[in-house]
Structure formats: structure tokens, C-alpha cells
C-alpha positions as CSV (number, residue, x, y, z in Angstrom):
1,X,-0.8,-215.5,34.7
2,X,-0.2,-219.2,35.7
3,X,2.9,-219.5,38.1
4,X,4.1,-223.0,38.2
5,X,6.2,-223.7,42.0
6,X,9.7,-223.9,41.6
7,X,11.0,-224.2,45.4
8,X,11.8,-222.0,48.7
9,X,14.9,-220.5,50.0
10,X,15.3,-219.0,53.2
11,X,15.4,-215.0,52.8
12,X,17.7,-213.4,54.6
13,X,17.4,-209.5,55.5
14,X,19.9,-207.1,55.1
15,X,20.6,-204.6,58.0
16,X,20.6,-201.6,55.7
17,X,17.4,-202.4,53.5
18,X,14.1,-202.1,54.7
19,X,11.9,-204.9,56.5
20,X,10.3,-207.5,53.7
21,X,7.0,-209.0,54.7
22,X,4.8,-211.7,53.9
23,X,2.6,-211.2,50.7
24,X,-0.5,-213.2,52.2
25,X,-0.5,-211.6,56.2
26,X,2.1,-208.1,56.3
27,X,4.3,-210.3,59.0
28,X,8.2,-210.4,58.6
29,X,9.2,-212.5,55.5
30,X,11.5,-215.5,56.5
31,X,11.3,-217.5,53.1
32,X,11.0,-216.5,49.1
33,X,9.0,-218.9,47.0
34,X,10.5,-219.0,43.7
35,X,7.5,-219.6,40.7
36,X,8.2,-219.8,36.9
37,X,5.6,-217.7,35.0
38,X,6.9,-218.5,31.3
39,X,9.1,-217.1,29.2
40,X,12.1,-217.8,31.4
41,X,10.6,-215.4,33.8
42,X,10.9,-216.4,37.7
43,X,8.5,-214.3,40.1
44,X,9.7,-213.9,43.9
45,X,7.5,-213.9,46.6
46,X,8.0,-213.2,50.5
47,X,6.4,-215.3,53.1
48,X,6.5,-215.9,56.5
49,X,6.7,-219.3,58.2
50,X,3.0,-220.0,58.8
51,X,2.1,-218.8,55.2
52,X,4.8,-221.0,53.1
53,X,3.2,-223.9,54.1
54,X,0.5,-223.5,52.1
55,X,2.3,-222.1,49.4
56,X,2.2,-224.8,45.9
């Protein structure tokens, strides 16, 4: 699967769900990173601060 960057958007936690964390190091998610996979298809993934840097 070849997920082509789209952009970031700040994630913002809800006080009644459960705690998001970052895909690459288990911390508290801050951001999303929006990629398109095809097909009109947009994959959503949680990162914290240090992590979506590197995230292209």
C-alpha cells in the first residue's frame, strides 16, 4: 500500500473517549496525519509532536 501525504491537523481528545497515542512511540497523540491510499480512500494516523516531524 503506497500512502501519498496529504497534511496534519491538530487532534483534539474528547473527555469521554479513551486516550489516542502516537503510532511510531505509544505517547499521547497531539496531531493526525491525513494520507491518500487510492481509491478515494484517506488513512488517519496519530502522532505525537516529536514524531510528526518526520512524518512525509
Amino acid at each position: 500500500m503506497q500512502k501519498n501525504f496529504i497534511h496534519f491537523r491538530l487532534f483534539e481528545e474528547k473527555t469521554s473517549s479513551k486516550p489516542k497515542f502516537c503510532v511510531t512511540c505509544g505517547l499521547n497523540a497531539t496531531q493526525e496525519a491525513l494520507f491518500n491510499v487510492g481509491d478515494g480512500v484517506i488513512l488517519v494516523e496519530k502522532y505525537c509532536d516529536a514524531f510528526a516531524k518526520n512524518v512525509k
